[in-house]
C-alpha positions in Angstrom: 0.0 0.0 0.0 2.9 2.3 1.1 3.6 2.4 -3.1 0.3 4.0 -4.1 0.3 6.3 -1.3 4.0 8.0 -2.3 3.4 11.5 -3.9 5.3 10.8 -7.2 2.7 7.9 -7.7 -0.1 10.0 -7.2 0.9 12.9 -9.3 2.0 10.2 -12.3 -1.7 9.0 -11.5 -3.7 12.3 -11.6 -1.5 13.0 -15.2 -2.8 9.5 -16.7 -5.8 10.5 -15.4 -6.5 13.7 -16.9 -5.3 13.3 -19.8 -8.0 10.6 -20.2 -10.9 12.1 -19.4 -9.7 14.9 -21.6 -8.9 12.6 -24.6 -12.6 10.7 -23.8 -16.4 11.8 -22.4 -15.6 9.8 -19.4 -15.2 10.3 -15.5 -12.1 8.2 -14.0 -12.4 7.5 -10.6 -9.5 5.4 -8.8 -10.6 3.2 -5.8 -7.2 1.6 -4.1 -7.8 -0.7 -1.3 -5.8 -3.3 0.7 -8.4 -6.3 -0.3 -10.8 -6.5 -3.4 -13.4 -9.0 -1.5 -13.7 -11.2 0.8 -12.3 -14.6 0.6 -13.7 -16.3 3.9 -13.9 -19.7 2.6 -10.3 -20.0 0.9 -9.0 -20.8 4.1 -11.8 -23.9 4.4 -11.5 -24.9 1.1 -7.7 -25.4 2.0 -8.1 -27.4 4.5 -10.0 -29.4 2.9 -7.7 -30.5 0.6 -5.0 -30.8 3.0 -7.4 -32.9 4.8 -8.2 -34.9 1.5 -4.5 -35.3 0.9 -3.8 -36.4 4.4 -6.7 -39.2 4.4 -6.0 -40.6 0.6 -2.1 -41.1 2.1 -2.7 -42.9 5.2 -5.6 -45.2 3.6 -3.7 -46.0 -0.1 -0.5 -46.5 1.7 1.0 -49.8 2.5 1.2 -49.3 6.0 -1.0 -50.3 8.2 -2.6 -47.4 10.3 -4.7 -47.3 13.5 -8.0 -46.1 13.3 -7.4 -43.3 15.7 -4.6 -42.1 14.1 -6.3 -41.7 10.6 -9.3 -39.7 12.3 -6.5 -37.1 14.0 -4.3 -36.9 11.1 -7.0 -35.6 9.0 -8.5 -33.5 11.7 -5.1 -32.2 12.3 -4.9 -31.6 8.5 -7.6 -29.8 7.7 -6.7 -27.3 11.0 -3.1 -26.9 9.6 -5.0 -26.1 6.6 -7.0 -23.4 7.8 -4.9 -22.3 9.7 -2.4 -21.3 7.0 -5.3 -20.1 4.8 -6.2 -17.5 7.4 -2.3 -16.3 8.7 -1.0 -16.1 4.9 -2.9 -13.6 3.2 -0.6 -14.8 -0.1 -2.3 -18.0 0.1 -6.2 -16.6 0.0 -4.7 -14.8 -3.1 -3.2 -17.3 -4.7 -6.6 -19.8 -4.2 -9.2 -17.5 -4.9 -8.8 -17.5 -8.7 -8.3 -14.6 -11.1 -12.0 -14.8 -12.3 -13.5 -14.1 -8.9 -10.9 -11.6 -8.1 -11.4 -9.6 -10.9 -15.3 -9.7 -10.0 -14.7 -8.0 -7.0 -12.8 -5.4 -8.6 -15.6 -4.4 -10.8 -18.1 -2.0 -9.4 -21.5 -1.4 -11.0 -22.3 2.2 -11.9 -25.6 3.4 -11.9 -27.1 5.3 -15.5 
């Protein structure tokens, strides 16, 4: 954020800006935030497919596992999971897909 608050960046901005609606019958307005949308069940779907990953190992493998240990292991999983999901902001972005996250970047103007 510290990048399109610097003063150099913003008077290169108001330029492009100008220039634009000068060029065009248009109004330009600039919205810059830290986060487009909200992406509340990246996190979840994450650790689900830790959890998945976890599971398919411990059954498809040729070790034998006890019951218990399967039912944690997943659990465990799918909290790591989460967990990462929620304290990596990099990792909501990198999961929530480019079609979504352009989506949210859209906002509908009224006529």
């Amino acid at each position: 954020m510290k990048k399109f608050t610097h003063p150099d960046f913003q008077t290169q901005l108001g330029k492009l800006i100008a220039e634009l609606e000068q060029a065009s019958q248009i109004e330009v307005v600039v919205i810059i935030k830290q986060n487009s949308g909200n992406y509340e069940d990246v996190p979840l779907g994450l650790g689900a497919m830790l959890s998945m990953l976890t599971f398919s190992y411990l059954v498809l493998v040729n070790t034998r596992f006890d019951d218990y240990l399967i039912f944690f292991a997943t659990l465990l999983a799918f909290g790591l999971g989460v967990l990462l999901g929620v304290l990596l902001p990099f990792m909501q972005r990198l999961l929530a897909g480019k079609k979504r996250k352009q989506r949210n970047c859209i906002i509908p103007v009224p006529k």
